[in-house]
N, C-alpha and C positions, 0 to 999 in steps of 0.2 A: 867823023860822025857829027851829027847836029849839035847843039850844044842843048835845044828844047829837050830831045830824045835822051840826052847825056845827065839831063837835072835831075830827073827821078832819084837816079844811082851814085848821084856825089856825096852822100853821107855814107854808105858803103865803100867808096872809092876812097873817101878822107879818110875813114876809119883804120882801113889798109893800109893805107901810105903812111897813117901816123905810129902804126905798132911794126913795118917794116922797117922806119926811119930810129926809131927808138930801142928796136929788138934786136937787130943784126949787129949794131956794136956795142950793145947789154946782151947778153944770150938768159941774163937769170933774168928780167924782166918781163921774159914771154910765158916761164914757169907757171904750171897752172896754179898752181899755192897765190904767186905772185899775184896774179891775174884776180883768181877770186878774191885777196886780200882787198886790191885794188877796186872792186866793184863793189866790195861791203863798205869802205868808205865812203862811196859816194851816195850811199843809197839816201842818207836826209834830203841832198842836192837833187837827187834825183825825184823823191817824192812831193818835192818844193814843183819842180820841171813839169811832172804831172799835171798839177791843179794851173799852171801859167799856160798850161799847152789848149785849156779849154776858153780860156780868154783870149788868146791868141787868136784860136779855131775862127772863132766869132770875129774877126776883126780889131779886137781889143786889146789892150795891156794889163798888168794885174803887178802892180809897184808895191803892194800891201804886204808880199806875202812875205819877205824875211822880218817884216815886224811883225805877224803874226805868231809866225814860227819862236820869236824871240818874245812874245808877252807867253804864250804855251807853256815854254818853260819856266819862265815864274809858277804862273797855273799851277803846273804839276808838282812845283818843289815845294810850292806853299800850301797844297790841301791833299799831297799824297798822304801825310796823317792820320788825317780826318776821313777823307773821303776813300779809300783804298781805291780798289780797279776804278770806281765808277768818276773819279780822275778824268779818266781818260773819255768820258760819253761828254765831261762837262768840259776838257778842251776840246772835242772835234766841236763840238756846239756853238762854241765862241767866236772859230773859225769859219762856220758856217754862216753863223749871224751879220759877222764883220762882212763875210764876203756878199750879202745881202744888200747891206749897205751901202758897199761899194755898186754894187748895179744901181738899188734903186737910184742912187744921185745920179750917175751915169744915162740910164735909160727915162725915169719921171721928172730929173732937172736939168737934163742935157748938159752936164757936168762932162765935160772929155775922160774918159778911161783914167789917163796918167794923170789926171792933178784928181779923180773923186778915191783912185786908191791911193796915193800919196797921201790925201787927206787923212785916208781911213788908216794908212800904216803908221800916221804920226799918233791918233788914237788908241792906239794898241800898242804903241812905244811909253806913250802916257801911263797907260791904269799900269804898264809893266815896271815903269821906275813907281808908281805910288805903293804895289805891290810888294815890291822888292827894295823897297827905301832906297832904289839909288846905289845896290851894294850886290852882290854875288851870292847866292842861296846853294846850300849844301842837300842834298837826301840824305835818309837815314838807309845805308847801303844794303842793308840785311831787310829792308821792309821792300824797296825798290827790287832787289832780287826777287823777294817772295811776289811781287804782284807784276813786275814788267820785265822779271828776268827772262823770259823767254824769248823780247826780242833781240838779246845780246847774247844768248849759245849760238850752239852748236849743231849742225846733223853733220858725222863727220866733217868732212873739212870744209863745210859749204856754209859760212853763216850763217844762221837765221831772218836777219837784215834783210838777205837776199831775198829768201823764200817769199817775205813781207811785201818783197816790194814786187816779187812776180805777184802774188795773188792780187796786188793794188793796182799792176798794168793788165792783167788779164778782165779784173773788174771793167777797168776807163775804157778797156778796148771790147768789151760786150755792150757798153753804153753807147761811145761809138758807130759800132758799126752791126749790131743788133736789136737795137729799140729807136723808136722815133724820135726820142731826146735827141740822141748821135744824127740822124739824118737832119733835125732841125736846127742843131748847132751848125751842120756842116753849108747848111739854105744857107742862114744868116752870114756866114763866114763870107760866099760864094756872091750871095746880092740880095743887102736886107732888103732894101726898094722892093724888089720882084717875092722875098718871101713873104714880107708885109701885105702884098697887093694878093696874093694866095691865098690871104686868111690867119695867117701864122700870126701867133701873140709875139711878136718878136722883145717886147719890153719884159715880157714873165720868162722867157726862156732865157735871152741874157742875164737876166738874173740871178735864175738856174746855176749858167755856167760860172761867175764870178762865186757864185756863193760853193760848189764845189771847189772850186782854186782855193776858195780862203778854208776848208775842212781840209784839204790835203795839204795846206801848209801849216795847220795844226797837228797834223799827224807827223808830218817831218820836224815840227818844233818837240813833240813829245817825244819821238827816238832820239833828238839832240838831249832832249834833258835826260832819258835813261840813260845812253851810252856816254853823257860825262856827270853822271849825278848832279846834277844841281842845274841851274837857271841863271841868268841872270839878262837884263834890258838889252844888251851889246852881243850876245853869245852867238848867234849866228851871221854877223854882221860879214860882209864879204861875199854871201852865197847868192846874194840876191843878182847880179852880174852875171856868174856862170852857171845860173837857172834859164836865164835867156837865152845865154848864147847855148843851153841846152837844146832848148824848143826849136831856135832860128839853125842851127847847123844842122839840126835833123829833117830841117826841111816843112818846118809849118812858119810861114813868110807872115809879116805884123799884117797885110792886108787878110789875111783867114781863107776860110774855104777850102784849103788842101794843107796835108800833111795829119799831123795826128798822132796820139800816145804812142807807139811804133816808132815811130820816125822820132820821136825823144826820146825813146829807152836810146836807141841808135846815139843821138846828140848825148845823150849823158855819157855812153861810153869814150866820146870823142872826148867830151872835157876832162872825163878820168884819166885821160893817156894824155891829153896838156897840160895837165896838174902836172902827174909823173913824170914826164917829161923833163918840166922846170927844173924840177929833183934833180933830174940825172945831169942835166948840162946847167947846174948852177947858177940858175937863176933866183934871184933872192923874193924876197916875199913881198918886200914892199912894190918888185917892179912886176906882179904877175897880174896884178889889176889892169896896168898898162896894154898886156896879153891881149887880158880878156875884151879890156876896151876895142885893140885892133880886130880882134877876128869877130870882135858883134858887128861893126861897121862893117868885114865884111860879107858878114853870114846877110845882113839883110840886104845888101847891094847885090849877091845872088840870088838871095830865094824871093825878092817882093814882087807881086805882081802889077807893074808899070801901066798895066792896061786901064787899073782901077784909080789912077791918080792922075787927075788935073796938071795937077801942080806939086809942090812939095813946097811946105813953109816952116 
């Protein structure tokens, strides 16, 4: 078979081969308890994956978002007090704003993607130790219960977590792929040049798009801070790696234009079974960044599309 005709299907194909490889000499690791245990963990990673998957779309990078996610949880730990639910309206806000920022430099100062969100994630690493004095913040567990206990139960055996994070990919993928937003992300991704010459704002809708990455990496910073009570500058440190290799194994390539929230629900479930995996054939923690290093190299050396590059420098 062609290998063109073959690329659609290789995150479905990895997927398979990774729970055949990993299931047949574990038989309890296919258990459905397993399985869903397995996928509620990953769901902060994955809702991080979401909001990178729409900087990607577009051509872009979005480096900001585990320090977003990691200033969040300050946020919440420091004014769930004070502020009860409405917490939660003033970190997606934060993350919205940041990821704002990150466009504007990006699209009004021609700031490359990866150094204007680097920029913006060291900012948000800042106010998080000024916030947090540099130390580790507790919730009061009985107040956290009563206002964000719901996204840590239960519906039967199916996390809550999970529920959160379908309503959040059914959302991205109506934005997507039933409003003009979706189809003008997908221009830009495909050939800003040719969207720009059409008419298209292309500077306000990138904007758009990074400033959703940075709301939805707030939202996965606030399920870190409920599901371990507290916050602190460091807490999600690590995730920002296998957020990528979420979006690139699921088949949305760093040149944009194809792929899509779908195709990283997919890549997320890939990284959840490379997580596990490590688990099971004893791999230790300090080498699984190594991992993740090898298979982003190779997730984009499959999915990038060579057509739209010169060069590479």
């Amino acid at each position: 078979m062609d290998f063109h005709k073959l690329k659609p299907h290789l995150p479905w194909i990895t997927l398979l081969a990774l729970l055949a490889i990993v299931g047949i000499p574990n038989p309890d690791f296919l258990r459905p308890t397993n399985l869903l245990e397995l996928a509620g963990d990953i769901v902060p990673l994955f809702i991080m994956a979401l909001g990178l998957t729409f900087a990607v779309y577009i051509g872009g990078i979005d480096l900001s978002a585990q320090s977003i996610a990691n200033m969040v949880t300050v946020i919440a730990s420091v004014y769930l007090a004070s502020m009860g639910p409405w917490v939660a309206v003033v970190c997606v806000a934060c993350g919205f704003l940041l990821g704002m920022v990150s466009g504007y430099a990006t699209t009004k100062l021609f700031v490359p993607s990866f150094i204007s969100t680097l920029a913006v994630g060291g900012l948000a690493f800042s106010v998080a130790q000024w916030l947090s004095g540099q130390r580790a913040l507790n919730m009061n567990a009985a107040q956290r219960d009563d206002v964000f206990g719901w996204m840590i139960g239960h519906v039967g055996i199916i996390p809550n977590e999970l529920l959160l994070a379908a309503g959040l990919l059914l959302i991205c993928l109506f934005i997507e792929r039933r409003t003009r937003l979706g189809r003008v992300f997908k221009a830009i991704g495909a050939g800003e040049p040719a969207a720009a010459a059409a008419g298209v704002d292309v500077g306000f809708y990138k904007i758009l798009a990074f400033a959703i990455s940075g709301a939805l990496a707030a939202i996965a910073g606030l399920l870190f801070a409920v599901k371990l009570s507290g916050g602190a500058p460091t807490i999600a440190n690590g995730f920002l790696l296998p957020a990528i290799v979420a979006v690139l194994v699921g088949g949305t390539p760093l040149t944009g234009g194809v792929g899509g929230v779908l195709n990283t629900a997919i890549g997320a479930m890939i990284v959840a079974v490379i997580r596990s995996s490590m688990l099971y054939f004893g791999i230790e923690a300090t080498q699984q960044q190594m991992v993740f290093g090898l298979v982003l190299i190779g997730a984009i050396a499959l999915t990038i599309d060579r057509s739209k590059l010169k060069t590479v420098k």
